[in-house]
C-alpha positions as CSV (number, residue, x, y, z in Angstrom):
1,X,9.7,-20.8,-0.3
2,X,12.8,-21.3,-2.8
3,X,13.1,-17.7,-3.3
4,X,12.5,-15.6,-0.7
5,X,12.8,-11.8,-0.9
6,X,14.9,-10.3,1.2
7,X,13.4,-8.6,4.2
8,X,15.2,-5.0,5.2
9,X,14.5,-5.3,8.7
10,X,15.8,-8.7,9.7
11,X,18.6,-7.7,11.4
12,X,16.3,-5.9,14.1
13,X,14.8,-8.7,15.1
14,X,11.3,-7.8,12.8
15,X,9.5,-9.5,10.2
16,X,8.5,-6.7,7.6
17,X,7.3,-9.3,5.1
18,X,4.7,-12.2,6.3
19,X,6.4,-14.2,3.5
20,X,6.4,-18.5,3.9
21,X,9.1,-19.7,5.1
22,X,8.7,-23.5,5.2
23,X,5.9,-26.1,3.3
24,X,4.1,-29.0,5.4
25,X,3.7,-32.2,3.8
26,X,2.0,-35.3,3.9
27,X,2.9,-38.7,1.9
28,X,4.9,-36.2,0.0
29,X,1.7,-33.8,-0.7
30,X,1.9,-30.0,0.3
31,X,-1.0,-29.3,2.7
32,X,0.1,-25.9,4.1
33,X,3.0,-24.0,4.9
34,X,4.3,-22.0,7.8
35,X,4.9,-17.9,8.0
36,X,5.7,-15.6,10.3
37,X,3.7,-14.3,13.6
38,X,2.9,-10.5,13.0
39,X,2.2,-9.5,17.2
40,X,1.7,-6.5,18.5
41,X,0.6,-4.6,15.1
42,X,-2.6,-2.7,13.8
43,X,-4.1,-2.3,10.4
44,X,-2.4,1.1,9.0
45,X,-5.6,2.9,8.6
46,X,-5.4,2.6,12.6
47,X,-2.3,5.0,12.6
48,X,-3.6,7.6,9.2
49,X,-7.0,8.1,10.7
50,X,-6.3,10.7,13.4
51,X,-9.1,10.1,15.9
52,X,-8.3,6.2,16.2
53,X,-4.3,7.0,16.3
54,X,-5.1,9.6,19.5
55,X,-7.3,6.9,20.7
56,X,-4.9,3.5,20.2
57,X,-1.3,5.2,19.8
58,X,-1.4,8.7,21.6
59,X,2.5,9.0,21.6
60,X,2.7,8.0,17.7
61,X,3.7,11.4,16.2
62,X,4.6,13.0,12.2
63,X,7.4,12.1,12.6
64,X,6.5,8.4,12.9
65,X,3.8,8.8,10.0
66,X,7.2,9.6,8.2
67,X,9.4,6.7,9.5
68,X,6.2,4.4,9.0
69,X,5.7,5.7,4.9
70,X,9.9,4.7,4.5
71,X,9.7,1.2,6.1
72,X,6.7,0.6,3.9
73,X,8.2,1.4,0.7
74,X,11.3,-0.4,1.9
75,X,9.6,-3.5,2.4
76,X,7.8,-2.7,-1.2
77,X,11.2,-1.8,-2.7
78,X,12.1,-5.7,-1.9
79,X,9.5,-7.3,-3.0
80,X,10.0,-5.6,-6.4
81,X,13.7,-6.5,-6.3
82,X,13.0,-9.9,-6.2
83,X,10.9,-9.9,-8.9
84,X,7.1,-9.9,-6.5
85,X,4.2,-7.3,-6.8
86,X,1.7,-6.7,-4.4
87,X,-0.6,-6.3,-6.7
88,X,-4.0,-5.6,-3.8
89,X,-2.4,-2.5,-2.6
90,X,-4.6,-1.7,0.3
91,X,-4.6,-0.3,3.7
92,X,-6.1,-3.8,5.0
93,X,-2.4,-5.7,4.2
94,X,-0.2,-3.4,5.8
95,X,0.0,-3.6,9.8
96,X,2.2,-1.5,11.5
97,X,3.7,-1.2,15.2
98,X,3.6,1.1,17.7
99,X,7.3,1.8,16.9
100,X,6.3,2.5,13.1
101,X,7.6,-1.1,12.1
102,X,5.5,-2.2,9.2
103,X,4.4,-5.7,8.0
104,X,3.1,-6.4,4.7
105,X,0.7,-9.6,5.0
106,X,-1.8,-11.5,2.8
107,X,1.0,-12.3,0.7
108,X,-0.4,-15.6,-0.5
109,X,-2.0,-13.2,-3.3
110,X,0.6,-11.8,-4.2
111,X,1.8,-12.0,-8.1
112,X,4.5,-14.7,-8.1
113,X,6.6,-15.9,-11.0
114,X,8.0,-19.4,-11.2
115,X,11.4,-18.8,-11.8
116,X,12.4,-22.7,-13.3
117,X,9.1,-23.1,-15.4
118,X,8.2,-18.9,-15.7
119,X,4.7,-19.3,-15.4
120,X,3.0,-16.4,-13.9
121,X,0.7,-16.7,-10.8
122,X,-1.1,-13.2,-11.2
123,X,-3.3,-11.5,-8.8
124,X,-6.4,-11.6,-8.8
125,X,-8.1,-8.7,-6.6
126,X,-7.9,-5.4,-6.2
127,X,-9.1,-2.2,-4.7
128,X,-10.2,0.9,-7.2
129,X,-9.0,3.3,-4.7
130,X,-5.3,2.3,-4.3
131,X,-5.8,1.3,-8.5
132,X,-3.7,3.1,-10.8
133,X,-5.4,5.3,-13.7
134,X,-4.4,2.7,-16.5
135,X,-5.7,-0.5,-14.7
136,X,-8.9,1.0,-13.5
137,X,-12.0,-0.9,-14.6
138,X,-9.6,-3.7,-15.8
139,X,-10.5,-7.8,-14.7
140,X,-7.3,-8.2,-12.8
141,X,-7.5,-12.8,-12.5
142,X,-5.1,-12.5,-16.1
143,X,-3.8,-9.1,-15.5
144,X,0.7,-9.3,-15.4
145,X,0.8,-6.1,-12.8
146,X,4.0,-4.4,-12.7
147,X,5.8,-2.7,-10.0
148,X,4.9,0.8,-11.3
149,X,1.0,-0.2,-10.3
150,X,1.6,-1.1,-6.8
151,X,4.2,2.2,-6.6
152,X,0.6,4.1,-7.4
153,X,-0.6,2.4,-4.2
154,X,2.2,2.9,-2.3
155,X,1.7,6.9,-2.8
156,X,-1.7,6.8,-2.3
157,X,-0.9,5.0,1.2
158,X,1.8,7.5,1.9
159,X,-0.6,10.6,1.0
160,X,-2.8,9.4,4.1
161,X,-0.3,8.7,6.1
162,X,1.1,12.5,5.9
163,X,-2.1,14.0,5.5
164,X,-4.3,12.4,8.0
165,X,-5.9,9.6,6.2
166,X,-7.6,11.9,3.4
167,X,-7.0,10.0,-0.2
168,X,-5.1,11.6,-2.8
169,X,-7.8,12.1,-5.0
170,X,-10.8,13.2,-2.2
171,X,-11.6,16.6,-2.8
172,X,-15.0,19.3,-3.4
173,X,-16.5,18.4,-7.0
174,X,-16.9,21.8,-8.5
175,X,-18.5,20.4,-11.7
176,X,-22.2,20.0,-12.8
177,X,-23.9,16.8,-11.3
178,X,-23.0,14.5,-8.6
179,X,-19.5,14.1,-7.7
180,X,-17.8,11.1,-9.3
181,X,-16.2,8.2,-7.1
182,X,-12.7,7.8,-6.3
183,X,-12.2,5.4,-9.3
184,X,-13.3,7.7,-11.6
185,X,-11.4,10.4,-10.2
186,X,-8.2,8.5,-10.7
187,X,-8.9,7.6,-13.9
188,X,-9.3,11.3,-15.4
189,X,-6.0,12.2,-13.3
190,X,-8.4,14.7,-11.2
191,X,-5.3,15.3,-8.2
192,X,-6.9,18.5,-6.3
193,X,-3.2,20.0,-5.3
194,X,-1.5,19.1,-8.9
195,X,-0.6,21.9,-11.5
196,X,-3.4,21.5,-13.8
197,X,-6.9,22.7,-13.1
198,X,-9.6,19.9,-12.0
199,X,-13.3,20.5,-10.8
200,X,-11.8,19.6,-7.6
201,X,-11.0,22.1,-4.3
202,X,-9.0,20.1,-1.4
203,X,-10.9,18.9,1.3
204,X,-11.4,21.5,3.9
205,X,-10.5,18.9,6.9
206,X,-7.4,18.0,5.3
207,X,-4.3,19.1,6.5
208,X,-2.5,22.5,4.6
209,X,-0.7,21.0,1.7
210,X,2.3,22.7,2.5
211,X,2.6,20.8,5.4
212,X,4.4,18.4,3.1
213,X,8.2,19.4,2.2
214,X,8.4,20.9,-1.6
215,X,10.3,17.8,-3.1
216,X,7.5,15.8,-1.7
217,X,4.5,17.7,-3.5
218,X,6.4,17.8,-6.4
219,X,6.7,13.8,-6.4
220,X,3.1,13.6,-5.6
């Protein structure tokens, strides 16, 4: 409540951060706090998975997939700058309107350093899909994430939201055996439209990957 980020969309009127903004006492105990409404909003995967956005948003088009992926790593982009990680990347904390405003919530679990006394409130949870390589398979209740792991999130969230919901690292195992998961995947660095060869073919109801702009690929 002291230290805030700053949120890059309050001067339209929008919370893009569900941060707390006040503390409720008692005889001088904290018992809660107060935050922000999010109204009017849907979970992200809502918008990336294509039958559910014809179903809930017919009108939301690419081109708000695009504007939707730069408010989220605005929002991100703030956290970070005060000195916050995510840390549970996921696409259950992310709503988003039907004018592509987004709204990070769940930020009570949230990495959060005391800034007077430094001690470190990590996060504690994760999901092994939005995981980076180097964390996977890691306990996370002692683990100091930095912003570089929840950027790994943030791509694999904008992936799906330019490619129709399919994850980064989903693709046709071409190996012996049964198909690792997604975790393992990411682990070995198996990315189906990077340079190196993987035993991995891109999903065949994924979008062309030169739908994306060449700057783009090349930051994926």
């Amino acid at each position: 409540v002291a230290h805030p980020p700053e949120d890059p969309m309050s001067g339209e009127g929008h919370v893009s951060i569900a941060w707390p903004v006040e503390l409720l006492e008692r005889g001088g105990q904290v018992v809660g706090f107060l935050m922000p409404k999010a109204s009017e909003v849907l979970p992200v995967h809502e918008f990336y998975n294509p039958k559910t956005r014809r179903d809930r948003c017919p009108f939301f088009n690419y081109l708000y997939l695009h504007r939707t992926a730069r408010n989220l790593a605005a929002a991100v982009s703030s956290l970070h700058a005060f000195g916050y990680v995510v840390g549970d990347v996921n696409e259950s904390n992310i709503l988003v309107s039907k004018t592509a405003l987004v709204t990070l919530v769940d930020t009570d679990s949230f990495q959060v350093k005391d800034r007077r006394s430094s001690t470190l409130y990590p996060c504690p949870v994760g999901k092994p899909e939005f995981t980076p390589p180097e964390l996977q398979g890691k306990p996370f209740r002692d683990l100091q994430r930095q912003p570089e792991h929840d950027r790994f999130g943030l791509a694999v969230l904008i992936f799906q939201l330019l490619m129709e919901g399919t994850h980064p690292f989903a693709g046709v195992y071409t190996g012996a055996g049964d198909p690792p998961p997604i975790e393992a995947r990411i682990a070995a660095g198996h990315f189906p439209y990077g340079r190196r060869r993987v035993p991995y073919q891109p999903t065949p109801i994924a979008p062309a990957w030169d739908i994306l702009p060449p700057n783009l690929r090349s930051l994926f």
